[in-house]
TIRO-2110 file (N, C-alpha, C; in Angstrom, 1 decimal):
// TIRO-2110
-57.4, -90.3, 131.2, N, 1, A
-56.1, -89.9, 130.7, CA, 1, A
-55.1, -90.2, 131.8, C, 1, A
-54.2, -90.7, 131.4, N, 2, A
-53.0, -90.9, 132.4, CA, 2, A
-52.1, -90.0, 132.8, C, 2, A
-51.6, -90.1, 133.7, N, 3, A
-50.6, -88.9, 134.5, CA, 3, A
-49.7, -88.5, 133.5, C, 3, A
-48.9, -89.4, 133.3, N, 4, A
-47.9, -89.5, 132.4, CA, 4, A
-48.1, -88.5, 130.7, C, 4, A
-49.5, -88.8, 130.3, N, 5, A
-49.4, -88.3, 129.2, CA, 5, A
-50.3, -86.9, 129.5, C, 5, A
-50.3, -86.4, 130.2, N, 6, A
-51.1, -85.1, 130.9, CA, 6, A
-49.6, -84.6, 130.7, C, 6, A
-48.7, -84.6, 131.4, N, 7, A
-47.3, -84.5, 131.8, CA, 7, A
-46.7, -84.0, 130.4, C, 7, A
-47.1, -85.0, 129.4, N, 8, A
-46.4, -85.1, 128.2, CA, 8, A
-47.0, -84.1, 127.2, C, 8, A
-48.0, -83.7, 127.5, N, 9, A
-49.1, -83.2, 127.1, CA, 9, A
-48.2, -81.1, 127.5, C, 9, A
-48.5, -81.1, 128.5, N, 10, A
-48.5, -79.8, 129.2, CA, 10, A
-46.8, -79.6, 128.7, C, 10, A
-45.7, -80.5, 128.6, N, 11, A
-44.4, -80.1, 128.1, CA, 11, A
-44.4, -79.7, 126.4, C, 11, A
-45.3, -80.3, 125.5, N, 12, A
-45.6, -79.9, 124.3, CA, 12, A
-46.6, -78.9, 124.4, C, 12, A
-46.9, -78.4, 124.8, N, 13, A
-47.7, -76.9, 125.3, CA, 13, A
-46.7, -75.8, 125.6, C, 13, A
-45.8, -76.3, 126.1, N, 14, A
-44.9, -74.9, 126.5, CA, 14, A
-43.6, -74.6, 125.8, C, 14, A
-43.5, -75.4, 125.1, N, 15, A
-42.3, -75.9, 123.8, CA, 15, A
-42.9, -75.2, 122.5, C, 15, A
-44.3, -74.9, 122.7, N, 16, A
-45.0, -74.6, 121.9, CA, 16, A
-45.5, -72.4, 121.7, C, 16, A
-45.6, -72.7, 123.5, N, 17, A
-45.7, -71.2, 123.5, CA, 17, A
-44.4, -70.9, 123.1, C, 17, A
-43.2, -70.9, 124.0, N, 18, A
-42.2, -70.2, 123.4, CA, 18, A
-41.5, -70.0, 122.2, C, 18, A
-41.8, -71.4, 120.7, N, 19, A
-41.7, -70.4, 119.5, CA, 19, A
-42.6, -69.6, 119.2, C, 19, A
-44.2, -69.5, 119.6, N, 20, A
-45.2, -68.6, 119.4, CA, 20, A
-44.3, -67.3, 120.4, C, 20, A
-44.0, -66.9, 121.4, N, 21, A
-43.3, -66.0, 121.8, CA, 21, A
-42.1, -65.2, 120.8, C, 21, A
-41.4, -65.9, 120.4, N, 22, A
-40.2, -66.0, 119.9, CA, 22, A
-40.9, -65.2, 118.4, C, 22, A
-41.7, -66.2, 117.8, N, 23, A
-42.1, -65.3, 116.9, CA, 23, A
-43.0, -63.8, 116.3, C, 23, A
-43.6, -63.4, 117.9, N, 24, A
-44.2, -62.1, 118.3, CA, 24, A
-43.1, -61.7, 118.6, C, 24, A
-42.2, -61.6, 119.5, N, 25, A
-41.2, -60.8, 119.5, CA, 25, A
-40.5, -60.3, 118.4, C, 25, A
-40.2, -61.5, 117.4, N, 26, A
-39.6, -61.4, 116.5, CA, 26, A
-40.5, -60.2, 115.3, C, 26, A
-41.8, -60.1, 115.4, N, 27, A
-42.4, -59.4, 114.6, CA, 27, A
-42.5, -57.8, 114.9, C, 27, A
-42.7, -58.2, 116.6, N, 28, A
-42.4, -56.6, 116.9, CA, 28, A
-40.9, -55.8, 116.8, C, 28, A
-39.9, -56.1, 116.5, N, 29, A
-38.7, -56.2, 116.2, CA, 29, A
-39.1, -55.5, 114.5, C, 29, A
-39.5, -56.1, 114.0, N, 30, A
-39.6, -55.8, 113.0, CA, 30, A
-40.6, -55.1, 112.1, C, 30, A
-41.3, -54.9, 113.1, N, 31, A
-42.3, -53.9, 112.9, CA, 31, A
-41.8, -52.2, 112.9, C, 31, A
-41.0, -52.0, 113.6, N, 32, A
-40.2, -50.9, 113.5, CA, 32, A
-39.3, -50.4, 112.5, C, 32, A
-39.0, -51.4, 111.7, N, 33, A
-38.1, -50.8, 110.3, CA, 33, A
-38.9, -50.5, 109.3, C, 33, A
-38.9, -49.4, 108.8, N, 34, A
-39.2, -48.6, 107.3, CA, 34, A
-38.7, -49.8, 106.2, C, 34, A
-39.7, -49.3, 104.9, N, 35, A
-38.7, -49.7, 104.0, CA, 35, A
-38.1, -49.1, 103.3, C, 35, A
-37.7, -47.6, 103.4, N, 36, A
-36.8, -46.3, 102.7, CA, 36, A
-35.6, -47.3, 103.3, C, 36, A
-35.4, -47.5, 104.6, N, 37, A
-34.0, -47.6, 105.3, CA, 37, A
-33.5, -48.8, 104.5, C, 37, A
-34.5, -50.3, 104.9, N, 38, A
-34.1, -51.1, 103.9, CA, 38, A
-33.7, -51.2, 103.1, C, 38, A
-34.1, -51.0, 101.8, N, 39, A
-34.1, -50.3, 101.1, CA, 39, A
-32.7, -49.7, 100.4, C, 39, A
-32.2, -48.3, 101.0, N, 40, A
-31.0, -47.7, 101.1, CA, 40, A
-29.9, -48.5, 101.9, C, 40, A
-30.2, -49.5, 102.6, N, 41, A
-29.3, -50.5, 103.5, CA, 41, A
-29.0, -51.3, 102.2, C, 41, A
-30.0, -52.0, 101.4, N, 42, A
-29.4, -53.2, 100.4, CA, 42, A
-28.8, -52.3, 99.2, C, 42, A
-29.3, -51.1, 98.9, N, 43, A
-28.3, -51.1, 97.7, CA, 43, A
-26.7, -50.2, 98.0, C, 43, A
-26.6, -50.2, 99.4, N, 44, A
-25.2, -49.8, 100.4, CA, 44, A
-24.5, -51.2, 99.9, C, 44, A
-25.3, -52.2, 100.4, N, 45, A
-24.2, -53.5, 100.4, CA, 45, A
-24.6, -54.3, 99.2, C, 45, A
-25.2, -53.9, 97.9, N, 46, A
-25.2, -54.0, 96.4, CA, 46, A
-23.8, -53.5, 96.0, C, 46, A
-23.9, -52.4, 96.5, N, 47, A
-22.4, -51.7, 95.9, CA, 47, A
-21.3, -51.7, 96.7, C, 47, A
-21.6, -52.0, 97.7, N, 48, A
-20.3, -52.4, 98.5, CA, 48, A
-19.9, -54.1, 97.5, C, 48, A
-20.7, -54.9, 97.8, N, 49, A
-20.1, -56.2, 97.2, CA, 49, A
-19.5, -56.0, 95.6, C, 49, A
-20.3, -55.2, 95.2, N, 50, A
-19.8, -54.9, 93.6, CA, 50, A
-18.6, -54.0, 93.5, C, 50, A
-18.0, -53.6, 94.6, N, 51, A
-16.4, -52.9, 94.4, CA, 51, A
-15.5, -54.0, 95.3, C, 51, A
-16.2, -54.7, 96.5, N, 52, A
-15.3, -55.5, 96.6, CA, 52, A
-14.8, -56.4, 95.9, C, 52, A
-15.8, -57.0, 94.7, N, 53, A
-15.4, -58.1, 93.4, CA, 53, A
-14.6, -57.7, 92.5, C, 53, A
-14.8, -56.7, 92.4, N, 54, A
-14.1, -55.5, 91.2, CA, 54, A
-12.5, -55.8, 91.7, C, 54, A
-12.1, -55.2, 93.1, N, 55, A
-10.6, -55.3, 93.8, CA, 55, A
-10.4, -56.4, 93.8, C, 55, A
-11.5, -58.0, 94.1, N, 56, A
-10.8, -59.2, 94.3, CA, 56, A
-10.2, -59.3, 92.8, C, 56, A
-11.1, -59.6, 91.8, N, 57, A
-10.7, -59.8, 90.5, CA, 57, A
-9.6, -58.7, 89.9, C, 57, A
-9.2, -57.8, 90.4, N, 58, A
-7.8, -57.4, 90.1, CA, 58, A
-6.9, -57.6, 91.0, C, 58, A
-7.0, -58.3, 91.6, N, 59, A
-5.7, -58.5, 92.6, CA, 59, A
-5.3, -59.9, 92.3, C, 59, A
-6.6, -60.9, 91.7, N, 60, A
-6.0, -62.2, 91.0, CA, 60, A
-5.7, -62.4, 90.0, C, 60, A
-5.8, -61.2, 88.7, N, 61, A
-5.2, -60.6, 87.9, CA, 61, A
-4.1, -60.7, 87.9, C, 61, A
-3.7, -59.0, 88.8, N, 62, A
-2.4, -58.5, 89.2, CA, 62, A
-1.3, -59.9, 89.8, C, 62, A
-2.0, -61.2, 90.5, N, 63, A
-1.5, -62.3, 91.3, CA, 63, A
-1.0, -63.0, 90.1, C, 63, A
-1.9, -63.3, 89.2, N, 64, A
-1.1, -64.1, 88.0, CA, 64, A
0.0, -63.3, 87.0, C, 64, A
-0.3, -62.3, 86.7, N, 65, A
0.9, -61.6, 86.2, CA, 65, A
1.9, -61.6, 86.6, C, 65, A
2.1, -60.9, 87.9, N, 66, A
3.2, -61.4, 88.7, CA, 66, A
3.6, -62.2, 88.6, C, 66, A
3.1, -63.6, 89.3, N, 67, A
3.8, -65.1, 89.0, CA, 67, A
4.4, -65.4, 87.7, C, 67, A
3.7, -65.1, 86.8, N, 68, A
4.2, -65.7, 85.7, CA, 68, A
5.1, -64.7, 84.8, C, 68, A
5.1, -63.7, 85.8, N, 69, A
6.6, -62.6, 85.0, CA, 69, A
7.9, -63.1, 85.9, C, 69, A
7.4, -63.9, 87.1, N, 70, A
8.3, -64.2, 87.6, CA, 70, A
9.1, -65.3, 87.4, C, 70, A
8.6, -66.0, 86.5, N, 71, A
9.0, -67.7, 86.4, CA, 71, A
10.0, -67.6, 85.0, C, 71, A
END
């Protein structure tokens, strides 16, 4: 085996542990959430998105009325 590809060799090895790191960490991270909290987290921002659509869609409503009471 040549220097060169020992070299090349041992840089794809360590390129390699650290997504394997990356992705244990990443699991222990996540091993710590419940899924009650989840859970009560997505249907917070279920209903949060569904009143903020609610206010957009009457405000481009209320935006065309206006304009065109104004013209």
């Amino acid at each position: 085996m040549k220097i060169k590809e020992f070299v090349d060799m041992q840089g794809a090895n360590q390129d390699t542990g650290n997504h394997t790191s990356l992705l244990l960490y990443g699991a222990l991270m996540f091993a710590n959430i419940d899924a009650a909290s989840v859970l009560d987290y997505t249907v917070k921002a279920l209903v949060g998105g569904v009143v903020w659509l609610g206010f957009k869609i009457a405000a481009d409503y209320l935006s065309q009325k206006i304009k065109k009471k104004n013209k």
